[in-house]
C-alpha positions in Angstrom: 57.0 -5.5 -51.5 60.1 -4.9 -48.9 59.5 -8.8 -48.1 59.7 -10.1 -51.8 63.2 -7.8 -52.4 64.8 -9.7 -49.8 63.3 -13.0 -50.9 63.4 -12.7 -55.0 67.4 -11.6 -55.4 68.1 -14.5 -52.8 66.4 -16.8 -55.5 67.9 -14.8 -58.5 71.4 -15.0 -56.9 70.7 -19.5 -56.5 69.3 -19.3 -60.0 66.6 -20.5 -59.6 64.1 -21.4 -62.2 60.6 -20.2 -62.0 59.4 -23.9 -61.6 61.5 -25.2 -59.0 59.9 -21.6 -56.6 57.5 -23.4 -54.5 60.5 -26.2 -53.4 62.6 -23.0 -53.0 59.9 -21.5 -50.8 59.6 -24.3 -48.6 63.1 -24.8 -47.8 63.1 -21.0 -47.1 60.5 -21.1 -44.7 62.0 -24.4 -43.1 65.4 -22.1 -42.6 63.1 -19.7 -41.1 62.6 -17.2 -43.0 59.3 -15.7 -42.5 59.0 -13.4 -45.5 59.1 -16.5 -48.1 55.2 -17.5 -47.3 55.1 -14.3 -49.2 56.8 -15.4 -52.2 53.6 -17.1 -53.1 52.5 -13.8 -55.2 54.7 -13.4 -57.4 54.1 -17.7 -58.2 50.4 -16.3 -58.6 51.6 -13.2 -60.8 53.4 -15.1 -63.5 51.1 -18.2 -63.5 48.1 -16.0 -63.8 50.4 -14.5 -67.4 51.0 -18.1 -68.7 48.5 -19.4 -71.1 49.9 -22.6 -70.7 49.6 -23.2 -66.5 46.1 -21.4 -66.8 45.4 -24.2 -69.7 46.1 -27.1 -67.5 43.6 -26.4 -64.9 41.0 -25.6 -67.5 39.8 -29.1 -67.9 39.9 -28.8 -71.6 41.8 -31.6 -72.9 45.0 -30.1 -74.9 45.6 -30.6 -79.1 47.5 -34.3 -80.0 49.9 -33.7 -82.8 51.7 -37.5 -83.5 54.3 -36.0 -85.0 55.5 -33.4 -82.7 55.4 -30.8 -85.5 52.0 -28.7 -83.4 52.0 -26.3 -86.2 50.3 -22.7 -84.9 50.1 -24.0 -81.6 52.2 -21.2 -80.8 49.5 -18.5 -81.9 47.2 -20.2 -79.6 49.4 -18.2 -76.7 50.0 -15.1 -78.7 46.2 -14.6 -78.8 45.2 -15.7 -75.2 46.8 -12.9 -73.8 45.8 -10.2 -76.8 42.3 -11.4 -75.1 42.7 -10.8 -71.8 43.3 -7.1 -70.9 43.7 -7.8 -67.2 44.8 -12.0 -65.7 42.9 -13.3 -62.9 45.3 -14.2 -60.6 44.3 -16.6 -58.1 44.7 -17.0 -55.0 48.4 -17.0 -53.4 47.9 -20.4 -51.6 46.0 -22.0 -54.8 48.6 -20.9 -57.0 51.2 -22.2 -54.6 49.5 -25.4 -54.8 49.0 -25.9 -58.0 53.1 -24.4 -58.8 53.6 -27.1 -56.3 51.8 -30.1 -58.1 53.1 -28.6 -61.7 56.9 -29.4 -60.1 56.4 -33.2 -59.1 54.0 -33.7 -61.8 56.9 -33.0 -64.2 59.3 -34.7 -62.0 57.5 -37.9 -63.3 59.1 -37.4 -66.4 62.2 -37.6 -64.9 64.4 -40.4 -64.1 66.3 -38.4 -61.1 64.0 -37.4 -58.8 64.1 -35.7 -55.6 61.9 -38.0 -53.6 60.9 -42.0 -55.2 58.6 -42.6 -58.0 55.9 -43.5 -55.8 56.3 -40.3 -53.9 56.8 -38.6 -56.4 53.4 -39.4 -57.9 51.7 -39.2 -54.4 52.8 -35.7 -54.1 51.1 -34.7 -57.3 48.0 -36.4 -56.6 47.9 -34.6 -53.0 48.3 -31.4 -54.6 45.4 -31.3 -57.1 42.3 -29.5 -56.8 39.4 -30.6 -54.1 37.7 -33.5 -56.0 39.8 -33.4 -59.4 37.2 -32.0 -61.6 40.0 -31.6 -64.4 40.3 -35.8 -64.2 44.4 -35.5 -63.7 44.6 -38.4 -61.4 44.3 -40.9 -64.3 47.0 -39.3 -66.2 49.5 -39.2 -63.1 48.6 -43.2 -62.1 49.3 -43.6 -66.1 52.7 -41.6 -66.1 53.2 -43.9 -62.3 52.6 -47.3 -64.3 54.5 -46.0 -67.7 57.5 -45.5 -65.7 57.3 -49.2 -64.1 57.9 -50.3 -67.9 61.3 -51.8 -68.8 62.9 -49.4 -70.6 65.3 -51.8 -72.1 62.6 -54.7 -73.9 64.1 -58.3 -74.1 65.5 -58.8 -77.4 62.4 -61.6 -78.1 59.8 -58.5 -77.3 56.9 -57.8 -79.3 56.1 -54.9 -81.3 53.7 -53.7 -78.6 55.9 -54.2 -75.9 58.8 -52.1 -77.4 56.4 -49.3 -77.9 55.6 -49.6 -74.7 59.6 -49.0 -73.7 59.7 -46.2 -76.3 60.0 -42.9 -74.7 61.3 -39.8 -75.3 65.1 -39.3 -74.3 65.0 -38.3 -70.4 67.0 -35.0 -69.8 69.0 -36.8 -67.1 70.0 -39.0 -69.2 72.9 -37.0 -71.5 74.7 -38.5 -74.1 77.7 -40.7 -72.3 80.9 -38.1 -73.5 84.2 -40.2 -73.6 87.4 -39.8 -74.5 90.1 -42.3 -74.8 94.1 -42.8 -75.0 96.3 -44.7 -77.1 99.8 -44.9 -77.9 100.6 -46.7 -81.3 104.2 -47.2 -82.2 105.0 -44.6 -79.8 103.0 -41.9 -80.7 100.2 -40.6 -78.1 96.5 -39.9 -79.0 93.7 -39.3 -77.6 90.2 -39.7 -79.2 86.5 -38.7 -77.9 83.0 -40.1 -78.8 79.3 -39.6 -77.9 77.9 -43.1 -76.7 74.2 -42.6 -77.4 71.2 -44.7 -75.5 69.7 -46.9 -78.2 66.3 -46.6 -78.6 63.7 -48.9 -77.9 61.7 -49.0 -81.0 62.6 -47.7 -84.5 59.9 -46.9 -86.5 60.1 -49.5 -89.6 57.9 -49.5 -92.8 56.8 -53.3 -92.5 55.5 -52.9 -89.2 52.7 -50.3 -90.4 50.4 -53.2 -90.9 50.3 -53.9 -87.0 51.1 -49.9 -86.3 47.3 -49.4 -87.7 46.2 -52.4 -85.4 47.7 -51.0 -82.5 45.7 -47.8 -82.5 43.3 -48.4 -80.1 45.6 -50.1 -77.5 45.1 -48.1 -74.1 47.7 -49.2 -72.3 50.6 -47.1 -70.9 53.5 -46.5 -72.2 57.0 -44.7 -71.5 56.3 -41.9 -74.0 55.3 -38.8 -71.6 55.0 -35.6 -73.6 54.0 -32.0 -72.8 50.4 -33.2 -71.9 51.8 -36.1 -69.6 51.1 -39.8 -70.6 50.3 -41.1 -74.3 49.1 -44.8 -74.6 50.4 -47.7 -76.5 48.1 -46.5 -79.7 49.5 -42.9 -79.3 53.1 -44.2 -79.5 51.8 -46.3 -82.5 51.1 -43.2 -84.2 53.5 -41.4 -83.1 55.8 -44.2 -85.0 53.1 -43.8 -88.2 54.3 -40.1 -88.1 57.9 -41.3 -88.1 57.3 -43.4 -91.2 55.1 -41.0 -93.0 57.3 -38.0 -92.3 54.3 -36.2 -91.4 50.8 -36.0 -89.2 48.9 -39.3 -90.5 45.8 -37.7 -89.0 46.1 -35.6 -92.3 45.3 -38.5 -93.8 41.6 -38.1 -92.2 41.4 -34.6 -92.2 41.6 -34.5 -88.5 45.4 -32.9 -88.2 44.3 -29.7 -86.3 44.0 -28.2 -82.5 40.9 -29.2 -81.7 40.7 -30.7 -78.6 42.2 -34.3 -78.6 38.8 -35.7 -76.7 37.9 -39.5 -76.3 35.0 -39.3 -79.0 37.6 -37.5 -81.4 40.1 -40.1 -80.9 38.2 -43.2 -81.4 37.1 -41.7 -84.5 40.5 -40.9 -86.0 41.4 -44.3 -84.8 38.4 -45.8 -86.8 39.0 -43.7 -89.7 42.9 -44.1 -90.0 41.9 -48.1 -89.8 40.0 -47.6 -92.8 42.2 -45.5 -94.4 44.9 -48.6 -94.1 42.6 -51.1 -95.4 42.1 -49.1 -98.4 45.7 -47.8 -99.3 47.7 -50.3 -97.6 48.8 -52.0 -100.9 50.6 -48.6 -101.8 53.0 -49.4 -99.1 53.6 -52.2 -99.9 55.1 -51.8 -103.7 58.5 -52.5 -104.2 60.3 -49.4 -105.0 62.3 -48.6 -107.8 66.1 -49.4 -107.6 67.2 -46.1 -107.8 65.3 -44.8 -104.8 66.5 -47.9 -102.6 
């Protein structure tokens, strides 16, 4: 305990977020200070509390909500840990490890990255589990590939191919603030705008037709969410959702938490295909003109 109170208020005072600890204990014990090895408990104390990092390594595949909404997905949390009485913690070199892969597994996400994409994704592969019994390596060589894909598409691009550009907005990537001067008939001004990076897809009614084609295409796309890579059907759903204004796997009955497996997703995507052929036409109606 004498160790981590030198250690922890040094990290404290750099502000250090829990996440970036295992970079913070390396430099530490690269500047030689031998009491950082031990910092590696208290990673293991709070990852052992998160139902979220405990999740990950489960090998259960996580929920897929298209429209981001994840209603009660919260409660999911809440009553993990009424469950659990006492956390297995695991070991401090395992939790190191895997608070290690967690940081560049993330970074992947992220257009400014400590160390190149390739590295980057290297580094995450290096620090999985002996043999990768939770299958991760497919979903960081998907995230590697995803972030290969222009992320500006040629004005002539397909449908598919700008869904494969259309990601989420990358936290380095901040809305460009500017301000600007001007001096009309003599009088100064100044005047400031948000320049905002255009996205690479909108969702648009009249493409739904070739949305619902689109939902069994398995290759990568740029969209990365909490669960890491989503493929080219994903993101056509995830532009259904847009459209709809809510889950279309309501549509199907299969909007829920369960596990978002292989088998349950090519069923929604067989069922939501249906589903189009037999209601498509109600899309398709002219509205009236007062709701245009």
């Amino acid at each position: 305990m004498a160790a981590l109170a030198k250690v922890v208020p040094l990290l404290s005072y750099f502000e250090i977020d829990r996440d970036e600890f295992p970079i913070a204990q390396i430099f530490l014990m690269r500047a030689g200070l031998k009491e950082a090895a031990l910092l590696s408990y208290g990673i293991a104390d709070f990852r052992c509390r998160d139902y979220w990092q405990a999740a990950y390594w489960s090998g259960r595949e996580a929920a897929f909500d298209p429209s981001g909404k994840y209603d009660g997905i919260a409660k999911l949390a809440e009553d993990w840990k009424k469950e659990h009485t006492q956390f297995q913690m695991e070991a401090p070199s395992v939790a190191f490890r895997r608070a290690l892969h967690r940081y560049y597994f993330h970074m992947l996400k992220r257009k400014n990255r400590m160390l190149p994409l390739e590295a980057t994704g290297a580094i995450a592969v290096a620090t999985l589990d002996a043999g990768d019994p939770q299958k991760i390596k497919p979903r960081i060589d998907a995230m590697v590939a995803g972030n290969k894909i222009d992320a500006k598409p040629k004005a002539n691009a397909t449908l598919a191919e700008r869904l494969m550009a259309w990601g989420e907005m990358d936290p380095d990537e901040m809305h460009d603030f500017r301000v600007t001067s001007s001096n009309d008939k003599g009088s100064v001004g100044i005047s400031t705008a948000f320049a905002v990076p255009v996205a690479a897809y909108t969702p648009d009614t009249k493409d739904l037709a070739a949305l619902f084609a689109l939902l069994d295409d398995r290759r990568p796309t740029r969209w990365f969410d909490y669960q890491g890579p989503r493929t080219l059907g994903e993101n056509a759903l995830r532009a259904i959702a847009a459209i709809f204004e809510k889950n279309p796997l309501e549509q199907i009955g299969a909007a829920n938490l369960e596990p978002w497996t292989e088998a349950k997703r090519k069923k929604a995507t067989v069922d939501l295909q249906d589903w189009w052929q037999k209601h498509a036409a109600e899309y398709k109606k002219e509205k009236p003109a007062a709701e245009k």
